[in-house]
N, C-alpha and C positions, 0 to 999 in steps of 0.2 A: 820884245823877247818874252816879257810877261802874259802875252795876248798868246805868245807862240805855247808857251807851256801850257798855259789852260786848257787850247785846243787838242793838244797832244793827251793830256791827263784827261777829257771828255774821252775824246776818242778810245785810249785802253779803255775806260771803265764802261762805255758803251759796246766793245768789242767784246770783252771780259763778261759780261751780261748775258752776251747772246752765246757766246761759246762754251758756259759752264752747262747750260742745260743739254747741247748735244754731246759733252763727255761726261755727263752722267749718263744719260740715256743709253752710251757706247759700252758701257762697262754692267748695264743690269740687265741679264738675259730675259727673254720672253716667261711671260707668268707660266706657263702649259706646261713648262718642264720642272715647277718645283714639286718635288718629293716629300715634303715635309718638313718639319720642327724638330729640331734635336736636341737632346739637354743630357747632361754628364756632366759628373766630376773631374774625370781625366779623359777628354777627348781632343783630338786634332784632325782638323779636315783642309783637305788640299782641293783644291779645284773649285767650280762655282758654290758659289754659297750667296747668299745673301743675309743681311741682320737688320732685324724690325721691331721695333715697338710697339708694343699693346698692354693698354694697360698699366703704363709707365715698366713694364719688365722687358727686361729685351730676351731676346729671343734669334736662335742662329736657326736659316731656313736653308734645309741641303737642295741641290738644284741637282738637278741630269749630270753627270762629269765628276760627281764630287767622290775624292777618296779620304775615307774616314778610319781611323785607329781608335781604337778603344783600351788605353792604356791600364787601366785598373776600373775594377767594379762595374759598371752598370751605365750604359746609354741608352735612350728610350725616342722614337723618333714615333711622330704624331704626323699619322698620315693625312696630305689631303683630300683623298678621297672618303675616309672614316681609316679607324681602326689604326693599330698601331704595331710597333717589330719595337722585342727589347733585344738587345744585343747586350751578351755578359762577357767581359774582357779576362784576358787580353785576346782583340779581337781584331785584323784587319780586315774588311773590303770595301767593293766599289760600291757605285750603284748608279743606273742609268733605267731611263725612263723613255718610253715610247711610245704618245695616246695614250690607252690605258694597261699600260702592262710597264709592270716594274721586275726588274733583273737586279741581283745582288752578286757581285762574283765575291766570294767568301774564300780568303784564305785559310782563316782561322778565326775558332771562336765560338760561338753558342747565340742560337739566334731563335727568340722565340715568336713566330708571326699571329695577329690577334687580326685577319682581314675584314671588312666591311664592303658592300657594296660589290662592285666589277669590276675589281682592279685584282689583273693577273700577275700573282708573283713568281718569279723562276728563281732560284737559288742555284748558282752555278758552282760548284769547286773545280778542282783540276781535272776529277774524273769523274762527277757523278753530277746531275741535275737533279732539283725536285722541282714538284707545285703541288700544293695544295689544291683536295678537291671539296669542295662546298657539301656540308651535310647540314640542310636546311639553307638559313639565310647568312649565317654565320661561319669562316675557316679559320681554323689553328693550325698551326704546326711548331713544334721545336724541332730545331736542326742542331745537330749538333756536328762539329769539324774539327773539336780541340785537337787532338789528333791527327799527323798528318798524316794522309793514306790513310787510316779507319775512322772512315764518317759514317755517324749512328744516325737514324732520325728515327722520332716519333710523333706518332698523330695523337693530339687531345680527344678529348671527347668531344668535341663539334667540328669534327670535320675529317679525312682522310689524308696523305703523301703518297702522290706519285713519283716513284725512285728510279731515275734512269740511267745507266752505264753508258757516258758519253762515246764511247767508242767501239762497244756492240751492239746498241740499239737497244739493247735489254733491259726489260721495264720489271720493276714489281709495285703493288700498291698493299701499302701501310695502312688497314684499314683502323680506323675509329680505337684509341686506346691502344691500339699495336706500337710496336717496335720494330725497328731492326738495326743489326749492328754489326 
């Protein structure tokens, strides 16, 4: 009986070995779809995410799928391509990632984009789209959505908003230091 337990107890612990690493592997999406670093005082995210270590500080990394609230003040996500989007609450939306273009569908909220590099952002609400256009090497844009139905945006001074009316095609573009509201 003693002989029998032993083998029984090898056997879970050598089964138990080999099966924790394929259910971790099962549960951590492909690296290509993470979006960045997030950090806030009051936020909550639904969907993939991951959490990592650097530096001994941890850190929540949003993935393609993830949906994020920004319940009071200020969340700041550090993109990995460069550059970064502050989002000022209370603020919901999504965010999915495809190659190199990032889509935000934005409920509500205030969203200031800081971009780097060749990574395409779209900002969706219910009825209008933007992107930012590249003046020099550097784009900005604030968007603003608090509001629902009057969404304002403005372009910083390094870069332009292209502003699109999702349902008549009809564009304007925000140039440099402009507005509209």
């Amino acid at each position: 009986m003693r002989r029998i337990g032993q083998t029984l107890c090898a056997g879970v612990l050598v089964w138990g070995g080999l099966a924790v690493p394929l259910l971790v592997q099962g549960d951590n999406p492909p690296l290509g779809d993470s979006v960045g670093a997030i950090e806030g005082d009051s936020i909550s995210i639904e969907g993939p995410m991951s959490v990592d270590v650097v530096h001994g500080q941890v850190r929540t990394v949003l993935r393609s799928g993830s949906d994020v609230r920004v319940k009071a003040g200020q969340a700041r996500i550090k993109l990995v391509e460069g550059g970064e989007i502050l989002i000022c609450g209370p603020a919901h939306f999504s965010v999915l990632k495809s190659g190199g273009a990032l889509t935000l569908a934005l409920e509500g909220g205030v969203i200031h984009a800081h971009l780097e590099n060749d990574l395409a952002l779209t900002v969706y609400t219910p009825q209008i789209q933007a992107r930012p256009i590249s003046i020099g090497t550097v784009r900005r844009m604030c968007w603003w959505a608090w509001i629902p139905r009057v969404p304002c945006a403005f372009a910083a001074n390094k870069g332009a908003v292209r502003i699109e009316q999702q349902l008549t095609g009809q564009s304007v573009l925000v140039p440099q230091n402009g507005d509209v509201r």
